[in-house]
NURONU-763679 format. One record per atom (N, C-alpha, C): z, y, x; residue number from 1; atom name. Coordinates in steps of 0.001 Angstrom, whole numbers, plus 500000, padded with zeros to 6 digits. Atoms other than C-alpha are relative to their C-alpha. Layout:
      w      v      u num atome
      Z      Y      X NUM    CA
...
% end
This chain:
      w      v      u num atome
 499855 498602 500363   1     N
 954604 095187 851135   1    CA
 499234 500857 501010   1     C
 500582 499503 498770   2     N
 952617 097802 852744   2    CA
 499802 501638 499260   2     C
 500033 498341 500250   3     N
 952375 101823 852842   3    CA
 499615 500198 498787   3     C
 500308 499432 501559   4     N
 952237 102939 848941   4    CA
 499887 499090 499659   4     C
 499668 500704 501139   5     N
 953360 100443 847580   5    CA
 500899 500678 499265   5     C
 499035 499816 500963   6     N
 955598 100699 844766   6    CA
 500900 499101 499374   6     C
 498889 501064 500503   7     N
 958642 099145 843031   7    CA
 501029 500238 499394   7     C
 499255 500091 500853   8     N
 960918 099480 840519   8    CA
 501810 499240 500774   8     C
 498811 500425 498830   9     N
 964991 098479 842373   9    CA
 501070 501345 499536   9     C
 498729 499460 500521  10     N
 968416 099513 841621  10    CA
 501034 499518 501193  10     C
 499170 500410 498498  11     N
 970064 099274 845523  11    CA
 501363 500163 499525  11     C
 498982 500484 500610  12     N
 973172 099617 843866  12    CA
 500733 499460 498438  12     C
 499830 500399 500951  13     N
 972861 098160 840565  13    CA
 500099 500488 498786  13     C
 499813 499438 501318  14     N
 973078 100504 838310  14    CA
 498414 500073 499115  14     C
 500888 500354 500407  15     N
 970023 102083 837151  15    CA
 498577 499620 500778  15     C
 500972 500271 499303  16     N
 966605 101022 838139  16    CA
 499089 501269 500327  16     C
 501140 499048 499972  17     N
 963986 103693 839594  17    CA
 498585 499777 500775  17     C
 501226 500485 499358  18     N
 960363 103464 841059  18    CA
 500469 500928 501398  18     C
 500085 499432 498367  19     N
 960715 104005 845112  19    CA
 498054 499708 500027  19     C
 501194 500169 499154  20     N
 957619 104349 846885  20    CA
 499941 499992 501433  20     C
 499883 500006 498369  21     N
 957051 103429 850918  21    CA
 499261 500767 500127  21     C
 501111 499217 499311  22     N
 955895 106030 852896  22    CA
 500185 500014 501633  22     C
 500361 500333 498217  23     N
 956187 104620 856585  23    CA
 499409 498592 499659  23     C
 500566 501445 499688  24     N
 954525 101348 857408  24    CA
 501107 499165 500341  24     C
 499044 501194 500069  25     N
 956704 098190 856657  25    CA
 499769 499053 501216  25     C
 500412 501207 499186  26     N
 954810 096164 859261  26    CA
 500028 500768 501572  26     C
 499697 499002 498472  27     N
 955460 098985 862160  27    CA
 501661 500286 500081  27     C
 498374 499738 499563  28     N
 959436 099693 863491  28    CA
 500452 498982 499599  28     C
 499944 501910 500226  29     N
 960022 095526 863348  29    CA
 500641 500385 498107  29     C
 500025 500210 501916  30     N
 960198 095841 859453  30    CA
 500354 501077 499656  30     C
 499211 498552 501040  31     N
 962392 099265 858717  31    CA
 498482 500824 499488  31     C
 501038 498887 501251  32     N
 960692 101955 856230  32    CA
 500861 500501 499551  32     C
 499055 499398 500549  33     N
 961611 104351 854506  33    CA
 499022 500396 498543  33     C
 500628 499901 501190  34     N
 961060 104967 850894  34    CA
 501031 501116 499385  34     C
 499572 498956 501007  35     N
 962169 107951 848264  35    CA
 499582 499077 498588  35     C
 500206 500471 501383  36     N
 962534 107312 844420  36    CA
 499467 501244 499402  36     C
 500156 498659 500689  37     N
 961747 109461 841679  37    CA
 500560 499795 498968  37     C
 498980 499408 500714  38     N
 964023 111029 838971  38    CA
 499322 501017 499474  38     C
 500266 498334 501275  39     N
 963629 113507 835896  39    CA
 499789 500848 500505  39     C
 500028 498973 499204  40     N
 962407 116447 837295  40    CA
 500994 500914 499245  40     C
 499727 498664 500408  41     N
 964148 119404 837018  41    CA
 499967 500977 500270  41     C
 500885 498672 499730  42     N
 961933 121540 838819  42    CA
 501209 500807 501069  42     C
 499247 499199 498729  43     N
 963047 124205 841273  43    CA
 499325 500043 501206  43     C
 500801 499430 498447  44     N
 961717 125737 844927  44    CA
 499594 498649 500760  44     C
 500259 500878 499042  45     N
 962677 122774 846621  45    CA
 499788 498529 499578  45     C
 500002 501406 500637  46     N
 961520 119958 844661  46    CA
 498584 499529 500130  46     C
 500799 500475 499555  47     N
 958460 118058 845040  47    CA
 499471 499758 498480  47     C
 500039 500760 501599  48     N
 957128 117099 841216  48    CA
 498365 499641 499504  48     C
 501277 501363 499859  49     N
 954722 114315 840364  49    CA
 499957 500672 498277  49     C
 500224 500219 501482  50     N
 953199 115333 836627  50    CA
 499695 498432 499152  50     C
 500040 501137 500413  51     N
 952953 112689 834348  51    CA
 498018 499677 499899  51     C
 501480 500520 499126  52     N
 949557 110329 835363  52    CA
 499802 500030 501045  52     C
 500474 499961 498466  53     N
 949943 111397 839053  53    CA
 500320 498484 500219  53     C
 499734 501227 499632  54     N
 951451 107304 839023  54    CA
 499837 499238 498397  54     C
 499793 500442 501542  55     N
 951011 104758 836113  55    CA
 501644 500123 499461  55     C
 498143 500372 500120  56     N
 954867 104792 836101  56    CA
 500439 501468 498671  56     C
 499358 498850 500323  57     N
 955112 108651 835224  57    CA
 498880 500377 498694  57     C
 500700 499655 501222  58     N
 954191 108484 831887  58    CA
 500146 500608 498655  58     C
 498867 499393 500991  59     N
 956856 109815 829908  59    CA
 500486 501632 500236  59     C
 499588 498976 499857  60     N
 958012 113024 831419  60    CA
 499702 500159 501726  60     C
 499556 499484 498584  61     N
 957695 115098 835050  61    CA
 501043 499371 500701  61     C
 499027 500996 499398  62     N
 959451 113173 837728  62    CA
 499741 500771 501701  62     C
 500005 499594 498664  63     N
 960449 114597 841174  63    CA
 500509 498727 501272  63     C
 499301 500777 498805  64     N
 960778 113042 844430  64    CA
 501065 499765 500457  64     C
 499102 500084 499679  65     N
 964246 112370 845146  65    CA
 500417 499505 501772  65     C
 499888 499238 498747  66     N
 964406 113941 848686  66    CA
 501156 498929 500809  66     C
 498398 500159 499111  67     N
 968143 113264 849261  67    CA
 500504 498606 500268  67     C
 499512 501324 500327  68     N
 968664 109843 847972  68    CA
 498737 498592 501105  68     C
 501012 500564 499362  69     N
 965847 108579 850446  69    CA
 500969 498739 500805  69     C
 499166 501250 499777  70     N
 966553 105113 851979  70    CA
 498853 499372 501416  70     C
 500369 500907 499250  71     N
 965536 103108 855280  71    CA
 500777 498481 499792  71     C
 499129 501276 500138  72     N
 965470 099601 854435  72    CA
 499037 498757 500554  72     C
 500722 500751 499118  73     N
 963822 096444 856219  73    CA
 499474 499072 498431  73     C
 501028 500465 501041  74     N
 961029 094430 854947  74    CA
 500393 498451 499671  74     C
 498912 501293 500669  75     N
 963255 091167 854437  75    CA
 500716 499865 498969  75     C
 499028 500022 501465  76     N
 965861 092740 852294  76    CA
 498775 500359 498804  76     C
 501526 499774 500859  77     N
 962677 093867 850075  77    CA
 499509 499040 499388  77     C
 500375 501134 500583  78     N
 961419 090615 849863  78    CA
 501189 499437 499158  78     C
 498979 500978 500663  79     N
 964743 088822 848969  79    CA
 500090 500926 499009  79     C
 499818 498864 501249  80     N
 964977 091907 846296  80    CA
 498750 499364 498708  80     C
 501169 500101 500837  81     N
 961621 091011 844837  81    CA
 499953 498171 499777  81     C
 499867 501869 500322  82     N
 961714 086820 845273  82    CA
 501640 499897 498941  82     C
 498686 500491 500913  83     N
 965656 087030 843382  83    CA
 499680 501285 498428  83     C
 500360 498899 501248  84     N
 963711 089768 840664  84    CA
 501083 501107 500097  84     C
 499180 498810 499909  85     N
 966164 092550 841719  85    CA
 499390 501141 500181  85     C
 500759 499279 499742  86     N
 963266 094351 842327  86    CA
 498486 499659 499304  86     C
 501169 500266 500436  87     N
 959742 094422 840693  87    CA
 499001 500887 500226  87     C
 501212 498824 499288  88     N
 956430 095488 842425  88    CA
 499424 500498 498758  88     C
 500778 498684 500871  89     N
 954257 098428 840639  89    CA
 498923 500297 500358  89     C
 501402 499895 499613  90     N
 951234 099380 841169  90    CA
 500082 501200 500886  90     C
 499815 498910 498707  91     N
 950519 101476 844587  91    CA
 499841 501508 499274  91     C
 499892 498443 500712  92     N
 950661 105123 844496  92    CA
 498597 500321 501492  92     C
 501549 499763 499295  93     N
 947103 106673 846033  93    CA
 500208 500605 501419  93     C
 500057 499586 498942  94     N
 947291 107880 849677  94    CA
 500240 501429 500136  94     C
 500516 498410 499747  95     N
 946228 111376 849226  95    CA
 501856 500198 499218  95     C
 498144 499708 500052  96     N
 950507 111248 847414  96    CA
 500582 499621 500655  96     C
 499180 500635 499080  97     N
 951596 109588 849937  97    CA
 500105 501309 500871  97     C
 500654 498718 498949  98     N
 950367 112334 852288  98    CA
 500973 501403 499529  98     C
 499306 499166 500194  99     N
 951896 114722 850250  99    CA
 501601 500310 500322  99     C
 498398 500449 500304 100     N
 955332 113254 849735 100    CA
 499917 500540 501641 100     C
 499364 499657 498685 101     N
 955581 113076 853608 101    CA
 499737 501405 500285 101     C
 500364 498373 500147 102     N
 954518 116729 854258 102    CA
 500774 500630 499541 102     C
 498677 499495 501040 103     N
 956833 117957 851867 103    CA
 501413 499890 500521 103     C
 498582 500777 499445 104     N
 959738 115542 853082 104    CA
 500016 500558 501339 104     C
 500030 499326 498212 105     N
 959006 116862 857227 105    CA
 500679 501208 500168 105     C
 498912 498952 499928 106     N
 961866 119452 857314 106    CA
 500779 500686 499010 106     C
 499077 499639 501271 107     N
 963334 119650 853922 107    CA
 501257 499522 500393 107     C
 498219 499818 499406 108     N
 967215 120275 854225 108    CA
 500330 498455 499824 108     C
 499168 501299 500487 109     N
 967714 117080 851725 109    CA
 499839 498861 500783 109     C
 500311 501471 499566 110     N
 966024 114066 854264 110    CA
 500873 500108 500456 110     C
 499820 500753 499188 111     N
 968140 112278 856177 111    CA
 499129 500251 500833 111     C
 500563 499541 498589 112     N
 967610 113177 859683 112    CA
 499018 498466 500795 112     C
 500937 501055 499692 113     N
 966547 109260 860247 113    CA
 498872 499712 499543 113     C
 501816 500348 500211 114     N
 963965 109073 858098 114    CA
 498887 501070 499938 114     C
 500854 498794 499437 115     N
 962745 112403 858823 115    CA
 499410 499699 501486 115     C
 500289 500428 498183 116     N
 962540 110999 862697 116    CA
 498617 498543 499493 116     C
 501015 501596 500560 117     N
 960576 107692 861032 117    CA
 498668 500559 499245 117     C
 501129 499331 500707 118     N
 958314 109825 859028 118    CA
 498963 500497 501166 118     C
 501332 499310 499074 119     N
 957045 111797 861972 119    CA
 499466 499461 501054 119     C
 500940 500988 498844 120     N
 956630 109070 864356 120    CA
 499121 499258 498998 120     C
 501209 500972 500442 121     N
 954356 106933 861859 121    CA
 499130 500909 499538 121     C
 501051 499371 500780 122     N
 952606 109949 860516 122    CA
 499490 501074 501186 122     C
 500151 499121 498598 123     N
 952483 111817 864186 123    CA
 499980 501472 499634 123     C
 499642 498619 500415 124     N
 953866 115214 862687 124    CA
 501125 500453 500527 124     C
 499051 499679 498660 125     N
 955937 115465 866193 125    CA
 499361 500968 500399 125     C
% end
């Protein structure tokens, strides 16, 4: 796995959504942190991917889901993807990656950890 990738995963089983990494899996001995995306429903503080900004978002506007953001190591990932609990996607382009974090760097909804993980791998200290 490596920065923009993508993946389809349901961390608690219910439904499935596409996360995307936006720290480096192979930097902070495996942790990352990844956001999903969800139906948009628009608003000030929302981030929103039109449909084509990913092959994924092809059906309707889909926002970044800020709040629900997740640090998770690059082991459980694998065992997610080797037991099919998870299924890779095709990367998402840099120049969104870039965004996402930018966006995510002092919005109320991160998590204060992966707001701290964001700005040490992207040096926006």
């Amino acid at each position: 796995m490596n920065l923009g990738d993508t993946f389809f995963w349901s961390p608690d089983g219910n439904r499935e959504h596409l996360y995307v990494i936006v720290t480096d899996p192979k930097k902070n001995d495996g942790r990352f942190a990844v956001f999903n995306f969800t139906r948009s429903r628009g608003g000030t503080k929302a981030l929103t991917f039109k449909i084509g900004d990913h092959p994924f978002l092809s059906r309707y506007a889909s926002d970044v889901n800020l709040g629900d953001g997740l640090i998770i190591s690059l082991s459980t990932i694998e065992v997610e993807i080797l037991t099919r609990r998870a299924t890779v996607h095709q990367p998402m382009p840099m120049d969104q990656i870039e965004r996402i974090v930018k966006f995510a760097v002092g919005h109320p909804a991160v998590p204060g950890e992966i707001e701290r993980l964001i700005k040490a791998q992207w040096n926006l200290i």
